[in-house]
NUKERO-81722 format. One record per residue: x, y, z of N, C-alpha, C, O in turn; residue in one letter; residue number from 1. Coordinates in steps of 0.05 Angstrom, whole numbers. Atoms other than C-alpha are relative to their C-alpha. Example, Ala and Ser with C-alpha at 12.3 -4.5 7.8 and 13.67 -1.06 7.14 Angstrom:
! residues 2
<site><n_u>18</n_u><n_v>-24</n_v><n_w>0</n_w><ca_u>246</ca_u><ca_v>-90</ca_v><ca_w>156</ca_w><c_u>18</c_u><c_v>24</c_v><c_w>0</c_w><o_u>39</o_u><o_v>24</o_v><o_w>13</o_w><rest>A</rest><nr>1</nr></site>
<site><n_u>-16</n_u><n_v>-24</n_v><n_w>-1</n_w><ca_u>273</ca_u><ca_v>-21</ca_v><ca_w>143</ca_w><c_u>-15</c_u><c_v>22</c_v><c_w>14</c_w><o_u>-5</o_u><o_v>44</o_v><o_w>18</o_w><rest>S</rest><nr>2</nr></site>
//
This chain:
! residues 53
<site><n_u>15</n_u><n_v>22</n_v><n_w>-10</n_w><ca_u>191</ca_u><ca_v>148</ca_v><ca_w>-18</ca_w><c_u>-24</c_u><c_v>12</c_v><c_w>16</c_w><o_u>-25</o_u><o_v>34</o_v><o_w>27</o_w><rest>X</rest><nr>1</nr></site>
<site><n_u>37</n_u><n_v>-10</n_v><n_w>-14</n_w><ca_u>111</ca_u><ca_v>149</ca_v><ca_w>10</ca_w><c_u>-6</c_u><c_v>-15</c_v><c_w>6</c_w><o_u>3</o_u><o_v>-38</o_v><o_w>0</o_w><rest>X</rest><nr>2</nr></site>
<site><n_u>7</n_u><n_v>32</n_v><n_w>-11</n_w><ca_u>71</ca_u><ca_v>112</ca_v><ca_w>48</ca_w><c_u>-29</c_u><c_v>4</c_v><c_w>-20</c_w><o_u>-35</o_u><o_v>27</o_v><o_w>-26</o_w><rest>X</rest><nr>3</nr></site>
<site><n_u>27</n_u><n_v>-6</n_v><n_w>9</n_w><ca_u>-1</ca_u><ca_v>102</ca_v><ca_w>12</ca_w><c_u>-8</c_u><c_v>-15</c_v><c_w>28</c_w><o_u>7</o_u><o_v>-26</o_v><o_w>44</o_w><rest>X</rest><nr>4</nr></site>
<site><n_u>12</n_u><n_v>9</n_v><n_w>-15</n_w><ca_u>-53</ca_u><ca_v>81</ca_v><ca_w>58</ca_w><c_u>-29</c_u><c_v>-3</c_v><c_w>-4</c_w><o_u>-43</o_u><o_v>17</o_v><o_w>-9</o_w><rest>X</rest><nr>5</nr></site>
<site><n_u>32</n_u><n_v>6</n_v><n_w>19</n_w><ca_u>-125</ca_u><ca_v>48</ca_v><ca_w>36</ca_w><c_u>-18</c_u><c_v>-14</c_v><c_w>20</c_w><o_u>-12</o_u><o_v>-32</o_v><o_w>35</o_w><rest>X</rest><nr>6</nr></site>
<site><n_u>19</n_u><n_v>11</n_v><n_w>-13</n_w><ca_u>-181</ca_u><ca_v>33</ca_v><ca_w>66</ca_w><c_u>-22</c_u><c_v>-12</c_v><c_w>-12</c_w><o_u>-40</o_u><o_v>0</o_v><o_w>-24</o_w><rest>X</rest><nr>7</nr></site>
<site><n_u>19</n_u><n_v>15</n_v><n_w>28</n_w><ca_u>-218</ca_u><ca_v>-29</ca_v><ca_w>32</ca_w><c_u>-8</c_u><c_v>-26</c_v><c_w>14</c_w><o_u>3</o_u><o_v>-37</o_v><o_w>33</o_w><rest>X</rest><nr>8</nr></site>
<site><n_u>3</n_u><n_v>27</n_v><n_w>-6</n_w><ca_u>-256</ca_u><ca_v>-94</ca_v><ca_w>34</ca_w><c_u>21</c_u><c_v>-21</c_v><c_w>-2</c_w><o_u>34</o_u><o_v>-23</o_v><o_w>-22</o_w><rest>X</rest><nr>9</nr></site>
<site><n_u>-15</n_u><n_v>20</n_v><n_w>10</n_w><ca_u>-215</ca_u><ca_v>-150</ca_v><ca_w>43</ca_w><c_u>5</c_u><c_v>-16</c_v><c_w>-27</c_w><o_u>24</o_u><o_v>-29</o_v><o_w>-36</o_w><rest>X</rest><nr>10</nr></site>
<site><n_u>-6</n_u><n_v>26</n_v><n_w>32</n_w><ca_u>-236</ca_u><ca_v>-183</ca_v><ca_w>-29</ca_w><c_u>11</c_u><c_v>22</c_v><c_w>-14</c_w><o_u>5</o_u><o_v>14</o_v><o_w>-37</o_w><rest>X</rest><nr>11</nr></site>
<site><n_u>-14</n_u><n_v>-28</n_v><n_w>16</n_w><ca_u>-204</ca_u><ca_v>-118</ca_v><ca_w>-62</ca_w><c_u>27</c_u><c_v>8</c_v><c_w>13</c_w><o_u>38</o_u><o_v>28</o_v><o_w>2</o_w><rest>X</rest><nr>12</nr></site>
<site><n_u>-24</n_u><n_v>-2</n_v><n_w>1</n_w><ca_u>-141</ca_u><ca_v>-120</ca_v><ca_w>-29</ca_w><c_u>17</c_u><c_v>-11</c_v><c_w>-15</c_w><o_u>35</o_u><o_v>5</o_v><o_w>-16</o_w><rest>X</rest><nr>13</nr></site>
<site><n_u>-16</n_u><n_v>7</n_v><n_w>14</n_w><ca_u>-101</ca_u><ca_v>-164</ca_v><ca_w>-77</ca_w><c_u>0</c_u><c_v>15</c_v><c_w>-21</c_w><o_u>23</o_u><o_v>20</o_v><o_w>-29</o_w><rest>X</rest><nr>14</nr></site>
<site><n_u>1</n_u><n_v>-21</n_v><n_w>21</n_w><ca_u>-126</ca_u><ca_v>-116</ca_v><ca_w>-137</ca_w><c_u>16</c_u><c_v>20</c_v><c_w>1</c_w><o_u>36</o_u><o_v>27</o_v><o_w>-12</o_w><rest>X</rest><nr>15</nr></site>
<site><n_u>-15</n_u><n_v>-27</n_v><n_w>-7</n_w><ca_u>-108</ca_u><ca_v>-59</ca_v><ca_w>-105</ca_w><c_u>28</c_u><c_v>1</c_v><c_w>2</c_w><o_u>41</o_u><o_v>20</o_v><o_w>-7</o_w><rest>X</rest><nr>16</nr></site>
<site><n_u>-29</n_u><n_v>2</n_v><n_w>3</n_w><ca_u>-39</ca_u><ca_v>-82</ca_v><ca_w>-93</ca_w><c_u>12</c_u><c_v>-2</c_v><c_w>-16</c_w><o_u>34</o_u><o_v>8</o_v><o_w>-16</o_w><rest>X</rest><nr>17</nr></site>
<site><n_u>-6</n_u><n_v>2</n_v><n_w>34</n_w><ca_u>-30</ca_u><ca_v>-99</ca_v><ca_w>-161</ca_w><c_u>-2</c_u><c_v>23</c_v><c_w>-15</c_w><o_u>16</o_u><o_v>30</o_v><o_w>-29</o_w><rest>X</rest><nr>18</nr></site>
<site><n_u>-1</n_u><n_v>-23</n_v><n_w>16</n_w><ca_u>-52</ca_u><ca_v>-41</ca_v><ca_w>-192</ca_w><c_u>17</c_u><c_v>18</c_v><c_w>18</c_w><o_u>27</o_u><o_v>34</o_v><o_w>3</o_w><rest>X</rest><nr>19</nr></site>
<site><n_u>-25</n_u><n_v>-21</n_v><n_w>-6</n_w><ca_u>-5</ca_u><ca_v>1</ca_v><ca_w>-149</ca_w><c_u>25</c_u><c_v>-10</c_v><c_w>-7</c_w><o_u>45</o_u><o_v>2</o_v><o_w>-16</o_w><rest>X</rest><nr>20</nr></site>
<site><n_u>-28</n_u><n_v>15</n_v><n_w>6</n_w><ca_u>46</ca_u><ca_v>-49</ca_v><ca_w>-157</ca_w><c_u>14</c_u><c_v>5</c_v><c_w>-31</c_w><o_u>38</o_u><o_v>4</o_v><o_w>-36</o_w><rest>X</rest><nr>21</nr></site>
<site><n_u>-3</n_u><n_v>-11</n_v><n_w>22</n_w><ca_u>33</ca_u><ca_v>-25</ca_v><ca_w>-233</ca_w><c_u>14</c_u><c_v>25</c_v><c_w>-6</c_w><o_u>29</o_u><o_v>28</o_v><o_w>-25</o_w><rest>X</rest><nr>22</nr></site>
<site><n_u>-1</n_u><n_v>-27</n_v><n_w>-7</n_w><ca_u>40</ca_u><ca_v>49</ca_v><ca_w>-211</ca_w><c_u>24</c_u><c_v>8</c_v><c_w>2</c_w><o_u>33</o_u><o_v>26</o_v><o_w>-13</o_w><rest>X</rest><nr>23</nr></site>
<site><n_u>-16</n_u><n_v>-6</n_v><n_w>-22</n_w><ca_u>96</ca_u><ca_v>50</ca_v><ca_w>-167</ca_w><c_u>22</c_u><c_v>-23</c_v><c_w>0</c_w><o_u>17</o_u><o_v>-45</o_v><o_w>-11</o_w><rest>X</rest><nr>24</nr></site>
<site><n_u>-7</n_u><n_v>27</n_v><n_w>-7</n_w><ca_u>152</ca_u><ca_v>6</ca_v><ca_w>-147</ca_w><c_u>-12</c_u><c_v>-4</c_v><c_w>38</c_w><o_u>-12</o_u><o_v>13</o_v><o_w>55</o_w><rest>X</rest><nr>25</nr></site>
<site><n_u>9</n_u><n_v>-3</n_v><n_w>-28</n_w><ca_u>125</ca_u><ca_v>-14</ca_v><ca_w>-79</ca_w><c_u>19</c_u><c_v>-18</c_v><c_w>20</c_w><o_u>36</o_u><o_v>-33</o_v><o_w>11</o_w><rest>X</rest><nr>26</nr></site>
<site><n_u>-8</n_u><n_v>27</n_v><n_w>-28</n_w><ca_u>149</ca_u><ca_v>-57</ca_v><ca_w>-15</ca_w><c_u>-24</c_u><c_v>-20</c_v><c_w>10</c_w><o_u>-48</o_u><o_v>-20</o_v><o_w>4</o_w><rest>X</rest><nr>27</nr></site>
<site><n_u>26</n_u><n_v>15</n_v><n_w>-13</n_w><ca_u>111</ca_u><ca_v>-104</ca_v><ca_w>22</ca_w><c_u>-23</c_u><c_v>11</c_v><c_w>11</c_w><o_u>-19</o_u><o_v>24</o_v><o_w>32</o_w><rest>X</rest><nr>28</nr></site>
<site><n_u>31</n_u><n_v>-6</n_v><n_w>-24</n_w><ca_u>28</ca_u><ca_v>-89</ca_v><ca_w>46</ca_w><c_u>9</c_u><c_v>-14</c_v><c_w>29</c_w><o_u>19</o_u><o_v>-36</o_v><o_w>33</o_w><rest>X</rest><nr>29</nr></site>
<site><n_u>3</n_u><n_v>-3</n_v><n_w>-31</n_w><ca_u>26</ca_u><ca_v>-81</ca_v><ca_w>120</ca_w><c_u>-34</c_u><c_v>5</c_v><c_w>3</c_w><o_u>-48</o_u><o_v>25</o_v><o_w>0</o_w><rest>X</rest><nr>30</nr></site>
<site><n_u>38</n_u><n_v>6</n_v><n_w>-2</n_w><ca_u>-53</ca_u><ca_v>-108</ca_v><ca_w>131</ca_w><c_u>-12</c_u><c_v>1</c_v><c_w>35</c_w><o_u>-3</o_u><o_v>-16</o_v><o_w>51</o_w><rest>X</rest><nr>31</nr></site>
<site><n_u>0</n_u><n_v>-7</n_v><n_w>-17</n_w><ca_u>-82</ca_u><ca_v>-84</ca_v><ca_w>191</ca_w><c_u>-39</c_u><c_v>1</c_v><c_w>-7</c_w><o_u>-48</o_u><o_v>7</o_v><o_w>-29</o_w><rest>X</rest><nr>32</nr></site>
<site><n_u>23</n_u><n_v>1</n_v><n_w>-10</n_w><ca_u>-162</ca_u><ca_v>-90</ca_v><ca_w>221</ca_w><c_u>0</c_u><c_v>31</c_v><c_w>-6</c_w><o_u>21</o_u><o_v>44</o_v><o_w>-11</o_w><rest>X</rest><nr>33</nr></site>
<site><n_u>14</n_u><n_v>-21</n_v><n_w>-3</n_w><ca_u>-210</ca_u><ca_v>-25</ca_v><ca_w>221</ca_w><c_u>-9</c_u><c_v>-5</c_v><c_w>23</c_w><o_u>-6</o_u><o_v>-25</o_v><o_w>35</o_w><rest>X</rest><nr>34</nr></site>
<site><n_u>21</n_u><n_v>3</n_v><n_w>-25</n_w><ca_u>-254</ca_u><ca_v>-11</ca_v><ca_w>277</ca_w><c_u>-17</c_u><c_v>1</c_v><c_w>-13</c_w><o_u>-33</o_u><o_v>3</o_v><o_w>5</o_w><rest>X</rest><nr>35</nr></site>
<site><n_u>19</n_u><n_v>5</n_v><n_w>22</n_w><ca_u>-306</ca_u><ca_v>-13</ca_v><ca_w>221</ca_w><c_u>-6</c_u><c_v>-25</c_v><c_w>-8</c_w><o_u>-1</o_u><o_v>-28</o_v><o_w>-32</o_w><rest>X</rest><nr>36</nr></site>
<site><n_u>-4</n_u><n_v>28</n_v><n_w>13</n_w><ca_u>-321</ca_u><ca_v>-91</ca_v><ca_w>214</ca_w><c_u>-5</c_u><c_v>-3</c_v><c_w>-26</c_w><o_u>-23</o_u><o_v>7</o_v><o_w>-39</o_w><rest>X</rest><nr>37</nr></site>
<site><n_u>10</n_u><n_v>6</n_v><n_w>38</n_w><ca_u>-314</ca_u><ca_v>-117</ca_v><ca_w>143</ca_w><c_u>16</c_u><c_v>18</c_v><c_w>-16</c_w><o_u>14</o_u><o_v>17</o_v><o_w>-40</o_w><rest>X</rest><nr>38</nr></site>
<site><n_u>-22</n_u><n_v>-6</n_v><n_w>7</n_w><ca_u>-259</ca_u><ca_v>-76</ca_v><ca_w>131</ca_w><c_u>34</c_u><c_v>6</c_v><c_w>1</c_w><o_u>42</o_u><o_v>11</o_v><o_w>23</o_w><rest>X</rest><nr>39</nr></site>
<site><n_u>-28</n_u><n_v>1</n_v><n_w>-22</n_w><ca_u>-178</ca_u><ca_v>-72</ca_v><ca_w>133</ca_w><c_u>15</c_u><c_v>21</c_v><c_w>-16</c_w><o_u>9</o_u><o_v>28</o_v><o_w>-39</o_w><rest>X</rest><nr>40</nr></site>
<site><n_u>-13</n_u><n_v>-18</n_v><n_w>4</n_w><ca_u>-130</ca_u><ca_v>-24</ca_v><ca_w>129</ca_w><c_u>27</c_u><c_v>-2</c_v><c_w>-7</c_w><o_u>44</o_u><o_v>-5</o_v><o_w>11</o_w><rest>X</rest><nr>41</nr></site>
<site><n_u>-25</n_u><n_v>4</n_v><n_w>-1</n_w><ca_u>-66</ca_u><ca_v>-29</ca_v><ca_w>84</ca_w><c_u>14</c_u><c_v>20</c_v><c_w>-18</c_w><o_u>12</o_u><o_v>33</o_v><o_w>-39</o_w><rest>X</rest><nr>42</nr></site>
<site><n_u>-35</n_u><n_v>-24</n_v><n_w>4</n_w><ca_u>1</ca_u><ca_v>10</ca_v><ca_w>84</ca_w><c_u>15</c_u><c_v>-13</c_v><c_w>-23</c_w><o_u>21</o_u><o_v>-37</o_v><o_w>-25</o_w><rest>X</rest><nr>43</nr></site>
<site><n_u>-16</n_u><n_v>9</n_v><n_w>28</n_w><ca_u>37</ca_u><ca_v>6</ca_v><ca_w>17</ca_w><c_u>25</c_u><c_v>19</c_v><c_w>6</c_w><o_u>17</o_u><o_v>41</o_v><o_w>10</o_w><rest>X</rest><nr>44</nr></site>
<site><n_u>-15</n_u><n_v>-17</n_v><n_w>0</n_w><ca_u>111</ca_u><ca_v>39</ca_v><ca_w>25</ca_w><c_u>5</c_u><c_v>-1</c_v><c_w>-36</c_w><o_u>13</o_u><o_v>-22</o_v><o_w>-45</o_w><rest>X</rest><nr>45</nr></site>
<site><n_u>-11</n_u><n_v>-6</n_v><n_w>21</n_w><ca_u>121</ca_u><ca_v>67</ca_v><ca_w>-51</ca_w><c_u>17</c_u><c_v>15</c_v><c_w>-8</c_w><o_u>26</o_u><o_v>29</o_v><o_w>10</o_w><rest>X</rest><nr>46</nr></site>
<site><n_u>-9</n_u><n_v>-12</n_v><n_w>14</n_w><ca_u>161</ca_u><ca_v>100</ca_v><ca_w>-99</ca_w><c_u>-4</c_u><c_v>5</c_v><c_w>-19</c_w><o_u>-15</o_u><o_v>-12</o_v><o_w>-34</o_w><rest>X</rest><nr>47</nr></site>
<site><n_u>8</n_u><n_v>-6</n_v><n_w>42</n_w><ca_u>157</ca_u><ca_v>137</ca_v><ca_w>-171</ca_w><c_u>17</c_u><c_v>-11</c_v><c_w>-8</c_w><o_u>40</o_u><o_v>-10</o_v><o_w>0</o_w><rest>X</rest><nr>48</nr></site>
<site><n_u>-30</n_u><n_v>7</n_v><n_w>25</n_w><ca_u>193</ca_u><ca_v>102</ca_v><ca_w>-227</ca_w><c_u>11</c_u><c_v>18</c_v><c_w>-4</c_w><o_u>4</o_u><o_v>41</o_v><o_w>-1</o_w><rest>X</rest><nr>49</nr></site>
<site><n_u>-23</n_u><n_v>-14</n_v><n_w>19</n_w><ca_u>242</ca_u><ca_v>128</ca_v><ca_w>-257</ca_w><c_u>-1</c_u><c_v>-14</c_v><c_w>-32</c_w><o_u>3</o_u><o_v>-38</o_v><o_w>-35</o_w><rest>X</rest><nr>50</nr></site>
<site><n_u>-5</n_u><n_v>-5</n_v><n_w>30</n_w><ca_u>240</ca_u><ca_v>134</ca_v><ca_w>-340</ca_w><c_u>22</c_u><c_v>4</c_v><c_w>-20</c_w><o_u>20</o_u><o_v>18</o_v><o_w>-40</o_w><rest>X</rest><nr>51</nr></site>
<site><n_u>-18</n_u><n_v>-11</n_v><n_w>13</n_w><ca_u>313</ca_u><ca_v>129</ca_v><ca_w>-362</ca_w><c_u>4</c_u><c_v>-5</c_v><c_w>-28</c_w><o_u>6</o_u><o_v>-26</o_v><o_w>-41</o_w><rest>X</rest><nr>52</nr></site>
<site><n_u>-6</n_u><n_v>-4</n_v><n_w>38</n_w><ca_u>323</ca_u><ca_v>151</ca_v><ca_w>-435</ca_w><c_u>30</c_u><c_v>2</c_v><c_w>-11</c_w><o_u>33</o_u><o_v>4</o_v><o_w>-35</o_w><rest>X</rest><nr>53</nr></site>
//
């Protein structure tokens, strides 16, 4: 398990979650302000799939 951590416009956070959500299995975004206005800061806890054959 990892944490990712992104730093993005708000209108590009739902993408971004999705496409990791693609990636990874993930947990819930944890969305958090910048000191940078106009942007926010979110914590994805993931994991690698697994591929069983």
């Amino acid at each position: 398990m990892f944490e990712i951590r992104i730093i993005c416009a708000p209108g590009d956070a739902d993408r971004i979650r999705a496409a990791l959500a693609k990636a990874f299995t993930t947990g819930p975004a944890r969305q958090y302000p910048t000191r940078d206005p106009g942007r926010i800061r979110l914590y994805i806890t993931a994991t690698h799939r697994t591929t069983d054959q």
